[in-house]
C-alpha positions in Angstrom: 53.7 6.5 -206.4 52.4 9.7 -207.5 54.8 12.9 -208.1 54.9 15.7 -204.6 53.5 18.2 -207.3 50.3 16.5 -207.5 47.3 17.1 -204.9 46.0 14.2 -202.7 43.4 12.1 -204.2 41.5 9.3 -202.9 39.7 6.8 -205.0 36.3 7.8 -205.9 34.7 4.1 -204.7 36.5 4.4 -201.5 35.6 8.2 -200.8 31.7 7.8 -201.5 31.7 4.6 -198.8 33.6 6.5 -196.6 31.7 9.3 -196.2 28.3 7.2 -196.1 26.7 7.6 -199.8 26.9 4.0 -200.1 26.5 1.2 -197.2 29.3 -1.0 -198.5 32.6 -0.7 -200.2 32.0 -2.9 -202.7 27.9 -1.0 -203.5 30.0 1.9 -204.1 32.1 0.4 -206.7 29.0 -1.5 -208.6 27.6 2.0 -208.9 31.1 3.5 -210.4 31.1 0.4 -212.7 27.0 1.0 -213.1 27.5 4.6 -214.8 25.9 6.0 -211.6 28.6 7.8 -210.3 29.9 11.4 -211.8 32.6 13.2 -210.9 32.8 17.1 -212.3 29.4 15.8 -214.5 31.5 12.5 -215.8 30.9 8.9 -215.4 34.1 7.8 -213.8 35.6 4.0 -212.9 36.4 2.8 -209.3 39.7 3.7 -209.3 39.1 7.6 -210.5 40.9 10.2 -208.1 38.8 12.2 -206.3 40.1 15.9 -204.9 39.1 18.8 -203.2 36.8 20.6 -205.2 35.6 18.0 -207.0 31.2 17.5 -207.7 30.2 14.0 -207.2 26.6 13.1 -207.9 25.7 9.3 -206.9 22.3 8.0 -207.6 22.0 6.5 -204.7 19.1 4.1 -203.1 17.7 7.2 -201.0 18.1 9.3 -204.2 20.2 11.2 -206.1 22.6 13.0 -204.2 25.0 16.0 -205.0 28.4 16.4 -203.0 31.6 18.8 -203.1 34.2 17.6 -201.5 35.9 19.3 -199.0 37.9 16.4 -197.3 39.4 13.4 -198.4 38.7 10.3 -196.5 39.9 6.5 -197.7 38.2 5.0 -194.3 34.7 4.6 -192.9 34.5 7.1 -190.0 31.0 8.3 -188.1 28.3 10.1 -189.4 29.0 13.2 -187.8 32.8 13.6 -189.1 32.0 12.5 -192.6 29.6 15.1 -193.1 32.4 17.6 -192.9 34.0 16.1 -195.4 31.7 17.7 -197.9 28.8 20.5 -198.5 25.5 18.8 -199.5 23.8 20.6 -202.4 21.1 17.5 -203.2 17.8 18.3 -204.5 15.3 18.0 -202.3 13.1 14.9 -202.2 9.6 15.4 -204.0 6.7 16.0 -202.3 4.4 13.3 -201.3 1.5 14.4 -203.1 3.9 14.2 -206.1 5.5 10.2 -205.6 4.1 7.8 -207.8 1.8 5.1 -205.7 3.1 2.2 -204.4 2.2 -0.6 -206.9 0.2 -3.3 -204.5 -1.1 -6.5 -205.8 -3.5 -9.0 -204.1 -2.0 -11.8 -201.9 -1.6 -15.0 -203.5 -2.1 -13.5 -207.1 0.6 -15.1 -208.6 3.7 -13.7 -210.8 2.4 -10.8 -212.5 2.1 -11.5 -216.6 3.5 -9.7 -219.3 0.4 -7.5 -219.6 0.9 -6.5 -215.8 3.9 -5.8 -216.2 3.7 -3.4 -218.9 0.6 -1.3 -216.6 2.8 -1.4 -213.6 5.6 0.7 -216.1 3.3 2.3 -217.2 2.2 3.7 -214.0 5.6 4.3 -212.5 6.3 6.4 -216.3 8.4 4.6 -217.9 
């Protein structure tokens, strides 16, 4: 157990599912393990405390997302009270105008080759 002179921490993988970054408990711990996870601008494990105070930034599916904590939560609870469990500071999602095109290819076209695969990359900038 941990000493009473330390704060309360939750595990970072259980905090992020809990307070709906991640659908699943065990998404949220692939993304720890993943590098996608920083806490206070580090990549942390599954098992890193989280506290009070504390920046997390999870790339998430929906995008990236920015959170200090303000609560510490180890179970799933509704939307409404795990927002209060932290102030939102994301970025804003781009603009329309300025999201890459949805890559569409024709019906019945087969696996794309090697060649295709390098446009569509090229395309999306990487």
């Amino acid at each position: 157990m941990t000493p009473a002179s330390d704060p309360p921490s939750v595990r970072i993988d259980a905090w992020v599912w809990a307070v709906r970054l991640y659908p699943t408990r065990s998404a949220a711990g692939a993304a720890c393990r993943g590098g996608h996870v920083r806490v206070n601008d580090a990549r942390v494990k599954p098992a890193h405390p989280v506290r009070v105070g504390d920046t997390v930034r999870a790339l998430t599916p929906g995008g990236e997302r920015v959170v200090v904590v303000t609560g510490l939560l180890s179970k799933r609870v509704g939307a409404p009270i795990a927002v209060q469990n932290y102030d939102d500071h994301s970025p804003p999602p781009p603009a329309r105008e300025d999201r890459p095109a949805p890559i569409i290819r024709e019906r019945g076209a087969g696996r794309p080759t090697k060649r295709d695969r390098r446009r569509t990359e090229r395309l999306r900038g990487r």
